[in-house]
mmJSON file of the N, C-alpha and C atoms, coordinates in Angstrom:
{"data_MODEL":{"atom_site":{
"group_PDB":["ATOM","ATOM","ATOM","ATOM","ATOM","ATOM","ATOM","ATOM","ATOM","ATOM","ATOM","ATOM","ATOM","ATOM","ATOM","ATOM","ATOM","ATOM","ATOM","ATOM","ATOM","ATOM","ATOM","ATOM","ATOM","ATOM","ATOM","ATOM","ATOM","ATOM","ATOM","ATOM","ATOM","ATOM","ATOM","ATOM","ATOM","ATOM","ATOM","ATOM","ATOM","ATOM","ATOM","ATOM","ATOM","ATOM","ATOM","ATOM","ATOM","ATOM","ATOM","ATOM","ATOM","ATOM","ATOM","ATOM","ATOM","ATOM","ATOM","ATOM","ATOM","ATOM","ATOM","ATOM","ATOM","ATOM","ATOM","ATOM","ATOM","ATOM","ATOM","ATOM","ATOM","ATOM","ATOM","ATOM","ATOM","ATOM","ATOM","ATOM","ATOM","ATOM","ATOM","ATOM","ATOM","ATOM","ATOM","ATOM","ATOM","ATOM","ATOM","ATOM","ATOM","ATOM","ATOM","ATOM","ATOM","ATOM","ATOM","ATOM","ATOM","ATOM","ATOM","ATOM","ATOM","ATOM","ATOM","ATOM","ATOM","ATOM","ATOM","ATOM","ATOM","ATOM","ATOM","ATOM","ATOM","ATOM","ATOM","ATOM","ATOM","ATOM","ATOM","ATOM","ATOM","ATOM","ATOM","ATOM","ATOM","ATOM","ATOM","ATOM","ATOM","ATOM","ATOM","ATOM","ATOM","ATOM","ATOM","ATOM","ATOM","ATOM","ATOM","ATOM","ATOM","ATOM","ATOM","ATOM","ATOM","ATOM","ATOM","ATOM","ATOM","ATOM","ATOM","ATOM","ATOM","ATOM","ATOM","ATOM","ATOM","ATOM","ATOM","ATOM","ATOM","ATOM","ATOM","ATOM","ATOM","ATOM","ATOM","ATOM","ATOM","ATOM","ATOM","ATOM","ATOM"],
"id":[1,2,3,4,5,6,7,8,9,10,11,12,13,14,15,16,17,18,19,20,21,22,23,24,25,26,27,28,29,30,31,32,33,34,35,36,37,38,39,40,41,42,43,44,45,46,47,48,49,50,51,52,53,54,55,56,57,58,59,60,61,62,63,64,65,66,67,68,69,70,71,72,73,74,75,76,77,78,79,80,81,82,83,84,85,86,87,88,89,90,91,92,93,94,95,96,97,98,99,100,101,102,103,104,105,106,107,108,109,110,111,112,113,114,115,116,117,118,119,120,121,122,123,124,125,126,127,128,129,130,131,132,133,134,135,136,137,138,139,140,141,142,143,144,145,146,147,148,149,150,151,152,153,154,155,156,157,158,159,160,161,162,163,164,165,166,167,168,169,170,171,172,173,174,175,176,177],
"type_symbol":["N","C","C","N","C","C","N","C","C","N","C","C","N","C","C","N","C","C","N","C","C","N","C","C","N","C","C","N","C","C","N","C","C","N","C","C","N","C","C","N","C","C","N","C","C","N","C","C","N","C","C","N","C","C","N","C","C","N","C","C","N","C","C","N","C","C","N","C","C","N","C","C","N","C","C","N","C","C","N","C","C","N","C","C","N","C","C","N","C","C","N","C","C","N","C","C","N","C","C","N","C","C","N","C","C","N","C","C","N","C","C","N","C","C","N","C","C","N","C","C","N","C","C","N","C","C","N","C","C","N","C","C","N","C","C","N","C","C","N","C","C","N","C","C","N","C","C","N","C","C","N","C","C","N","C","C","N","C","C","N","C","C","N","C","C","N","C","C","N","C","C","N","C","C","N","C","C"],
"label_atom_id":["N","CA","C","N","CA","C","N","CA","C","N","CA","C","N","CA","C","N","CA","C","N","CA","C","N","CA","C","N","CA","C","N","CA","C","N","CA","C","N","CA","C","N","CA","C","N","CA","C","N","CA","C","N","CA","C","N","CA","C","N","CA","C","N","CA","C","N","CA","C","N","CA","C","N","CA","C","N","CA","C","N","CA","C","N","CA","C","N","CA","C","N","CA","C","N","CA","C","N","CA","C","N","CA","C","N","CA","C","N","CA","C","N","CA","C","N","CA","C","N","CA","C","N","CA","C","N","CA","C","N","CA","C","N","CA","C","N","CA","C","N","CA","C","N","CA","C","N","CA","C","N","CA","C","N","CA","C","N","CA","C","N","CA","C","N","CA","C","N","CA","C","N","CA","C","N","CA","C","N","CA","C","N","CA","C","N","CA","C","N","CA","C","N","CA","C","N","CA","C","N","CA","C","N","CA","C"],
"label_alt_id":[null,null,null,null,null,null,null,null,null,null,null,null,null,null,null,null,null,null,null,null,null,null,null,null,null,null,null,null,null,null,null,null,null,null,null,null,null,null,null,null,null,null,null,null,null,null,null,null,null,null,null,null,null,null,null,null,null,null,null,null,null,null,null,null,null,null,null,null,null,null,null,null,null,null,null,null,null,null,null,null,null,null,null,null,null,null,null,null,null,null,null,null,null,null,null,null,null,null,null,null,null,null,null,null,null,null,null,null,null,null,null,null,null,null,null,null,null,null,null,null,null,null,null,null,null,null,null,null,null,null,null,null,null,null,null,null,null,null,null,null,null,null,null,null,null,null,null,null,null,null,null,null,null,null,null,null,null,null,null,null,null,null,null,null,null,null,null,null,null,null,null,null,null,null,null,null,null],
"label_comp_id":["UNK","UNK","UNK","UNK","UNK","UNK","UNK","UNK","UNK","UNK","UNK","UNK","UNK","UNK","UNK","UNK","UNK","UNK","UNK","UNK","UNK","UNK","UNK","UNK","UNK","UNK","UNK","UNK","UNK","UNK","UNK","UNK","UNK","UNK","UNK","UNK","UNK","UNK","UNK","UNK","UNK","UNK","UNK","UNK","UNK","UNK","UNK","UNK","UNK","UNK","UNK","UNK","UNK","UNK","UNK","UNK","UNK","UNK","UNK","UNK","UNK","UNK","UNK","UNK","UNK","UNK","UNK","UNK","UNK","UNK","UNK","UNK","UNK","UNK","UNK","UNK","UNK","UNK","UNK","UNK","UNK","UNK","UNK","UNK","UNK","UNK","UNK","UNK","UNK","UNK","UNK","UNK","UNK","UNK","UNK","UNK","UNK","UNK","UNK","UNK","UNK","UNK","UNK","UNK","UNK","UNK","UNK","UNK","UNK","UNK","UNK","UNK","UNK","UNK","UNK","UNK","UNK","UNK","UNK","UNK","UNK","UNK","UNK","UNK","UNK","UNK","UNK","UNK","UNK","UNK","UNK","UNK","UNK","UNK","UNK","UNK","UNK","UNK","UNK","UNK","UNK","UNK","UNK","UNK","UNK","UNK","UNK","UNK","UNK","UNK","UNK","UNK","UNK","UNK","UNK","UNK","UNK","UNK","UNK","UNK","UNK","UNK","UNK","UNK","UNK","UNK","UNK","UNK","UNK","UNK","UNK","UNK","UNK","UNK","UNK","UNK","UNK"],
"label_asym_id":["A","A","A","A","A","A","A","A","A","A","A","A","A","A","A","A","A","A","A","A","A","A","A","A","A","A","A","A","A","A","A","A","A","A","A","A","A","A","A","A","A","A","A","A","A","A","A","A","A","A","A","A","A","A","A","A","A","A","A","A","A","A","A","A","A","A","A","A","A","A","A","A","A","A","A","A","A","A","A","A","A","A","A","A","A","A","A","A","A","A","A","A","A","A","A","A","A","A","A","A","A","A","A","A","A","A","A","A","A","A","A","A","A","A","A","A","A","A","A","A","A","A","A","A","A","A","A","A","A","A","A","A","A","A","A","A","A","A","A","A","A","A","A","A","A","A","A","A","A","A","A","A","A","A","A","A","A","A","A","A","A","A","A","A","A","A","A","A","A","A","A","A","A","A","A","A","A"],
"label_entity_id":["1","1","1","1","1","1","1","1","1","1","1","1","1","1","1","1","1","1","1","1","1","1","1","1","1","1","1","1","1","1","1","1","1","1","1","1","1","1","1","1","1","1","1","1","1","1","1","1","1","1","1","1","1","1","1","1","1","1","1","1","1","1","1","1","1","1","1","1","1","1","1","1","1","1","1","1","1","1","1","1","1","1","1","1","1","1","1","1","1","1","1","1","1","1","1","1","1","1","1","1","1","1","1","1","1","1","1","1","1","1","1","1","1","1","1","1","1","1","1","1","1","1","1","1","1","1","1","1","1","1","1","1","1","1","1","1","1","1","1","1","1","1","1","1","1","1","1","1","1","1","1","1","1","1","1","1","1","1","1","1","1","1","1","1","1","1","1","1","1","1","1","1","1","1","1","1","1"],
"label_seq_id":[1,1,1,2,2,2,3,3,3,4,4,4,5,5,5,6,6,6,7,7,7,8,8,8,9,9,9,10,10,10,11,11,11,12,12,12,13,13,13,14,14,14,15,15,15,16,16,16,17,17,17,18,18,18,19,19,19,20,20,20,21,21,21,22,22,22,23,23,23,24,24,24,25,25,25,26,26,26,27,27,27,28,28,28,29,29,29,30,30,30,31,31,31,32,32,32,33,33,33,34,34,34,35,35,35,36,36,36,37,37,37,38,38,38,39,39,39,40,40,40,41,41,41,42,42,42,43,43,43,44,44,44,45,45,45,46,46,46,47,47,47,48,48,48,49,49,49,50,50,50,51,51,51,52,52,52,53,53,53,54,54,54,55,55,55,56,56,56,57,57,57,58,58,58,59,59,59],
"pdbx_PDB_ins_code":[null,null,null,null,null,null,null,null,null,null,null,null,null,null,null,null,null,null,null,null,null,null,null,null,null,null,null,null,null,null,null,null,null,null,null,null,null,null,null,null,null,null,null,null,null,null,null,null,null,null,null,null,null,null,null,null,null,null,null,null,null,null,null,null,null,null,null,null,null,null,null,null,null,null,null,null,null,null,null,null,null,null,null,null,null,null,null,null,null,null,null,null,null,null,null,null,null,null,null,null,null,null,null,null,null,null,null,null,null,null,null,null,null,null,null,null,null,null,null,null,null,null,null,null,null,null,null,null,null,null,null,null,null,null,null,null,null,null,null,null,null,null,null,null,null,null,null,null,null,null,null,null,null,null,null,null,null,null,null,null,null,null,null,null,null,null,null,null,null,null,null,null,null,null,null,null,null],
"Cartn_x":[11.541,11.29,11.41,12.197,12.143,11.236,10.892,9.949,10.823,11.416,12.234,11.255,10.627,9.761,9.924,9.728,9.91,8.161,8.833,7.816,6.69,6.51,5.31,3.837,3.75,2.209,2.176,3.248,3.637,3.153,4.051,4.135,2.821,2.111,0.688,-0.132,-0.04,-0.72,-0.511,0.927,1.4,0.595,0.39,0.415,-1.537,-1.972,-3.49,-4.26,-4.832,-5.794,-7.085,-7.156,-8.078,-7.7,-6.278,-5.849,-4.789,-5.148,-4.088,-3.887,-6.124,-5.588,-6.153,-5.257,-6.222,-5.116,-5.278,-4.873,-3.739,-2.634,-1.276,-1.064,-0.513,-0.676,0.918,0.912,2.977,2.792,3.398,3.483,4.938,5.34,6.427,6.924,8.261,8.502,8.016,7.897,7.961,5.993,5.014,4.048,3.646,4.407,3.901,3.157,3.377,2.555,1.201,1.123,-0.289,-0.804,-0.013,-0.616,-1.441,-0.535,-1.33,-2.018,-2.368,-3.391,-4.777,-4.634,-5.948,-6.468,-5.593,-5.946,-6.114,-5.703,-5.566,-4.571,-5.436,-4.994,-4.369,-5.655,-6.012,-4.37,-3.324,-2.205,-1.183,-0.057,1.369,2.127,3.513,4.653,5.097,5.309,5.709,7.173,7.451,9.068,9.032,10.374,10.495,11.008,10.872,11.686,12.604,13.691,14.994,15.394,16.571,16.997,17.559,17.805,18.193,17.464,17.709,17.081,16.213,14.567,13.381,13.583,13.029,12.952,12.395,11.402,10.613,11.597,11.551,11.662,11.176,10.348,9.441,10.302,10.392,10.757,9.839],
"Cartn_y":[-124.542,-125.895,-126.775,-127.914,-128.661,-130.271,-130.713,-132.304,-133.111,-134.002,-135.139,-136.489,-136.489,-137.767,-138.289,-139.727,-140.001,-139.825,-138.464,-138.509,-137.642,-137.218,-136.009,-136.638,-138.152,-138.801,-138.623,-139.203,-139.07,-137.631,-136.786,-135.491,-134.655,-135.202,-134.962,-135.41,-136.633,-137.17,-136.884,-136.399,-136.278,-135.309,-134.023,-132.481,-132.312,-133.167,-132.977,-133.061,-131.923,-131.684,-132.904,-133.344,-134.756,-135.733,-135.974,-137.142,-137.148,-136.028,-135.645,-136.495,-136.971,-137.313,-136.696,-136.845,-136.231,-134.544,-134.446,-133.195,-133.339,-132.291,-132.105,-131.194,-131.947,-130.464,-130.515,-128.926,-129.153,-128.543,-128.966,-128.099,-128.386,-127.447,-127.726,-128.968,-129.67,-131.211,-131.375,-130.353,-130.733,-130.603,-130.101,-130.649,-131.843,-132.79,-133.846,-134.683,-135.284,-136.072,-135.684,-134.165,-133.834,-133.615,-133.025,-132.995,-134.279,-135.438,-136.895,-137.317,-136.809,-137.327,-136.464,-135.524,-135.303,-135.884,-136.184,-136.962,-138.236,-138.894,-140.302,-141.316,-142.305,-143.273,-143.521,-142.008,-141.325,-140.209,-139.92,-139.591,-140.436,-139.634,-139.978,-138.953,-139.053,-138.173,-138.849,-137.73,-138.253,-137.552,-136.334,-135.725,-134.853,-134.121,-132.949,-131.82,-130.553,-129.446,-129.138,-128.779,-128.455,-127.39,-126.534,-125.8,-126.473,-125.299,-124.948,-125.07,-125.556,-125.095,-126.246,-125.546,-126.382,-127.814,-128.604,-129.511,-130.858,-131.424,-132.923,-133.989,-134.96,-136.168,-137.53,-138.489,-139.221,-140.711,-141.453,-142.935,-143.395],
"Cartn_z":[230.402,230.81,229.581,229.502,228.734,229.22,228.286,228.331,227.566,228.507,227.384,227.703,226.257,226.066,224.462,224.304,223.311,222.141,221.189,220.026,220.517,219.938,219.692,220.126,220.032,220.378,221.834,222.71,223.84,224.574,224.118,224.367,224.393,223.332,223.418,224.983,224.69,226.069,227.03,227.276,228.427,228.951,227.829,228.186,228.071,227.174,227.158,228.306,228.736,229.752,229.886,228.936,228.771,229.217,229.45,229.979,231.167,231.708,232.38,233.392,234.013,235.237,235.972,237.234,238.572,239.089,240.367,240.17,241.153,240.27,241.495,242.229,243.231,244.279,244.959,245.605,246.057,246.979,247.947,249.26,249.921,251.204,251.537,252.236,251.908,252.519,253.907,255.17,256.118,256.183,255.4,255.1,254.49,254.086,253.384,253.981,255.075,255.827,256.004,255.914,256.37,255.357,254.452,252.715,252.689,252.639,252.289,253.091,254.314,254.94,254.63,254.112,253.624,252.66,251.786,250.764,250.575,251.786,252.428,251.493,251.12,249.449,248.492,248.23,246.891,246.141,247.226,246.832,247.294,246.608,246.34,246.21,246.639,246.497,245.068,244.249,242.652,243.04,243.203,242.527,243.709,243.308,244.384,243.473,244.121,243.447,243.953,242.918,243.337,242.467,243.007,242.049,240.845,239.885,238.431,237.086,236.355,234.813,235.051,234.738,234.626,233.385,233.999,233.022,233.362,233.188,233.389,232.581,232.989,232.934,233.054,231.917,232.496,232.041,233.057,233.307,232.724],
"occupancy":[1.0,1.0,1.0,1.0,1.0,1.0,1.0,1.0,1.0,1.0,1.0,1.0,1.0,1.0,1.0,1.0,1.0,1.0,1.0,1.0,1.0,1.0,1.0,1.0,1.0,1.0,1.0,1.0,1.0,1.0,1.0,1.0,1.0,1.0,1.0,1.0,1.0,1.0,1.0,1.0,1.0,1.0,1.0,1.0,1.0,1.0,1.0,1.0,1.0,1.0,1.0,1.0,1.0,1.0,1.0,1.0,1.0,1.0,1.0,1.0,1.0,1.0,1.0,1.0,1.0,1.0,1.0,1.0,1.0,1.0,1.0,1.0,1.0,1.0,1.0,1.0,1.0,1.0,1.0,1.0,1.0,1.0,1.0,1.0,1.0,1.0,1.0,1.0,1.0,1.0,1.0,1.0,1.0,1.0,1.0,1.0,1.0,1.0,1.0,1.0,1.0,1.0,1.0,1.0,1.0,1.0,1.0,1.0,1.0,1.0,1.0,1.0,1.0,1.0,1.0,1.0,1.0,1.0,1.0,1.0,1.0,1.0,1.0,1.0,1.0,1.0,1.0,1.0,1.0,1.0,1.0,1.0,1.0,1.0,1.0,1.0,1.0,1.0,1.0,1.0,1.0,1.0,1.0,1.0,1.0,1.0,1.0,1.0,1.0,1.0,1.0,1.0,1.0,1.0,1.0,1.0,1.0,1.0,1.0,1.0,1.0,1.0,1.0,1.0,1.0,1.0,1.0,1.0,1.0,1.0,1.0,1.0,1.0,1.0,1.0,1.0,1.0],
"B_iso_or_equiv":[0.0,0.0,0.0,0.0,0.0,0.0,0.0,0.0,0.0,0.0,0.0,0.0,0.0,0.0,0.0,0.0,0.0,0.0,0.0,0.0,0.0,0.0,0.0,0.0,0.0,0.0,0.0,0.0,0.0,0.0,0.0,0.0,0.0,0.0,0.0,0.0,0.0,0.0,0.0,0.0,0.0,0.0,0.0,0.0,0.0,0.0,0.0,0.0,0.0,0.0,0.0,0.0,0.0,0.0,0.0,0.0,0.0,0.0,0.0,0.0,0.0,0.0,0.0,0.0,0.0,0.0,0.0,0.0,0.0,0.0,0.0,0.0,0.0,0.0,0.0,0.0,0.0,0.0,0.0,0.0,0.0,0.0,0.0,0.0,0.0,0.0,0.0,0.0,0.0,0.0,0.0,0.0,0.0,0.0,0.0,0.0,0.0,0.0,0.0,0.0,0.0,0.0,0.0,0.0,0.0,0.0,0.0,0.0,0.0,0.0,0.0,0.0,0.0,0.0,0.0,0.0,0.0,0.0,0.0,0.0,0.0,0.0,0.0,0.0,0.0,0.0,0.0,0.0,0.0,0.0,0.0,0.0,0.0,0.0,0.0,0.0,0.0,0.0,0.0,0.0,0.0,0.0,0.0,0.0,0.0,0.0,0.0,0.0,0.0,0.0,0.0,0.0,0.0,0.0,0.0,0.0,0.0,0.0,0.0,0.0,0.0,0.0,0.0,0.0,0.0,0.0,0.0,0.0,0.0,0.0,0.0,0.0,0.0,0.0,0.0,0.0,0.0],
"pdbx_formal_charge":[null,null,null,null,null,null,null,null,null,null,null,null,null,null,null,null,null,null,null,null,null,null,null,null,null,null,null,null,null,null,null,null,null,null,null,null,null,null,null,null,null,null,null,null,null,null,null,null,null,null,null,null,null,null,null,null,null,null,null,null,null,null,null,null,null,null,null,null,null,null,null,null,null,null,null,null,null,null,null,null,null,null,null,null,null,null,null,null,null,null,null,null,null,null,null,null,null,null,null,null,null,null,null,null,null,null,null,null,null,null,null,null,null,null,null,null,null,null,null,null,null,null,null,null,null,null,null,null,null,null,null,null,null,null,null,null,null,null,null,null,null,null,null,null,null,null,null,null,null,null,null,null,null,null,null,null,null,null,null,null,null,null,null,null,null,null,null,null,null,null,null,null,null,null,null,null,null],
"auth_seq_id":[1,1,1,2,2,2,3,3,3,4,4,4,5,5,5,6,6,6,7,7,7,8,8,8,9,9,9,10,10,10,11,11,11,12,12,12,13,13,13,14,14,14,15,15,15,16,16,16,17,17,17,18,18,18,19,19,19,20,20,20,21,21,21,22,22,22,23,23,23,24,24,24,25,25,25,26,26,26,27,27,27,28,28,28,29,29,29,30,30,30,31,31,31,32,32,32,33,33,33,34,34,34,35,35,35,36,36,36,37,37,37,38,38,38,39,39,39,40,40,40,41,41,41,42,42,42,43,43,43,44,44,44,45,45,45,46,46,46,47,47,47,48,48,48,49,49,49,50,50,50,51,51,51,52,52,52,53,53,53,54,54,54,55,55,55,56,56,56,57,57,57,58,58,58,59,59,59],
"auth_comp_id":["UNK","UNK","UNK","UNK","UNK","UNK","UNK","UNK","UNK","UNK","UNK","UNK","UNK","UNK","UNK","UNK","UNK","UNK","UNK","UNK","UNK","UNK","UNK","UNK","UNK","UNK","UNK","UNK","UNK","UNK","UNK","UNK","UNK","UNK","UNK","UNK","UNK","UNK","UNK","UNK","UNK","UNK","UNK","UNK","UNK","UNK","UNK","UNK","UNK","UNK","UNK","UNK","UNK","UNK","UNK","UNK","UNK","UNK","UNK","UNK","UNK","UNK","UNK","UNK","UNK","UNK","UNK","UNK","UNK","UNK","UNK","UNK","UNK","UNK","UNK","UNK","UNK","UNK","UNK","UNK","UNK","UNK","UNK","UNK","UNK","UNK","UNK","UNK","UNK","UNK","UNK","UNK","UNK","UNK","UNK","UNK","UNK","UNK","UNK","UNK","UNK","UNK","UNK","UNK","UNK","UNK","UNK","UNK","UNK","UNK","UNK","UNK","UNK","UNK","UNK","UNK","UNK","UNK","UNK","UNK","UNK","UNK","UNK","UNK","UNK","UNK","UNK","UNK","UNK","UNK","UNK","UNK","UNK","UNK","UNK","UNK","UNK","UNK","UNK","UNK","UNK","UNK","UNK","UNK","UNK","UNK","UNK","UNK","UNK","UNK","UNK","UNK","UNK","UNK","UNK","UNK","UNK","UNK","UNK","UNK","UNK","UNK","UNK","UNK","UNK","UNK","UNK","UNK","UNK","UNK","UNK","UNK","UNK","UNK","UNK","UNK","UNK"],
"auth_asym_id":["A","A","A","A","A","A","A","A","A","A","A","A","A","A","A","A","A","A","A","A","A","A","A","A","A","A","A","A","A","A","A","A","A","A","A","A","A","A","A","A","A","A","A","A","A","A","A","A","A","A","A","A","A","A","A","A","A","A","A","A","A","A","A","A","A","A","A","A","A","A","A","A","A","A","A","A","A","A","A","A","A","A","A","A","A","A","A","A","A","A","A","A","A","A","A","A","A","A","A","A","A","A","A","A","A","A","A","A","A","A","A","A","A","A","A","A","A","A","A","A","A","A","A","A","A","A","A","A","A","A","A","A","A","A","A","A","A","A","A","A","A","A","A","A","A","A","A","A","A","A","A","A","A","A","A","A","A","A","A","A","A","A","A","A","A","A","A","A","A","A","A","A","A","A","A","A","A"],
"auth_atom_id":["N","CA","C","N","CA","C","N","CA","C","N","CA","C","N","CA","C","N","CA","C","N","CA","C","N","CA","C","N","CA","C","N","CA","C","N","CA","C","N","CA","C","N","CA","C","N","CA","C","N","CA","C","N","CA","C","N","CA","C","N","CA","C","N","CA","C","N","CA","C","N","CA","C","N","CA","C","N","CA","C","N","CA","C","N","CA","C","N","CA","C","N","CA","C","N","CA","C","N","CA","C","N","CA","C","N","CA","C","N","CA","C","N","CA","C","N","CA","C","N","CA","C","N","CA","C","N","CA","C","N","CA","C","N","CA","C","N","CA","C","N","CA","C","N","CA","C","N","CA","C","N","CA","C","N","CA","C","N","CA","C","N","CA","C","N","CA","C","N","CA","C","N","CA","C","N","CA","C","N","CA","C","N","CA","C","N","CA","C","N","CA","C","N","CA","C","N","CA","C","N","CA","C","N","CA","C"],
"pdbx_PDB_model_num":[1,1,1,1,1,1,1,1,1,1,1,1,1,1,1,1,1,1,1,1,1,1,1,1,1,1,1,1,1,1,1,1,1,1,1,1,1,1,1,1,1,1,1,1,1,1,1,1,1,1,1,1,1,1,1,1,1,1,1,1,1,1,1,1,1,1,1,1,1,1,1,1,1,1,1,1,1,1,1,1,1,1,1,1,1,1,1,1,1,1,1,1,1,1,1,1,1,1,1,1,1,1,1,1,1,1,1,1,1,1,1,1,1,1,1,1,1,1,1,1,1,1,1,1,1,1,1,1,1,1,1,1,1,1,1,1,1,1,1,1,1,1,1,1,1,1,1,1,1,1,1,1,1,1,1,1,1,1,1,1,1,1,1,1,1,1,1,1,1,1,1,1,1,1,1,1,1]
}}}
């Protein structure tokens, strides 16, 4: 898996368990609706998985 982020401060934050944040969860697409209704609000669809070589990307 690669992380393309700019600079090592970044990269820190991103990855620190202190700031991570709240918690992610993945389930299959044709669960999503019900995924987020348990969670009501409080979630969001961020990304999807797809095949080939692991790797994040942050906008």
């Amino acid at each position: 898996m690669s992380l393309n982020v700019a600079g090592d401060g970044v990269r820190a934050l991103l990855t620190d368990p202190q700031t991570s944040g709240g918690l992610l969860v993945s389930c299959a697409p044709e669960a999503v609706d019900d995924v987020l209704a348990i969670f009501r609000a409080d979630a969001a669809v961020i990304g999807e998985m797809v095949d080939g070589a692991g790797r994040v990307e942050v906008a």
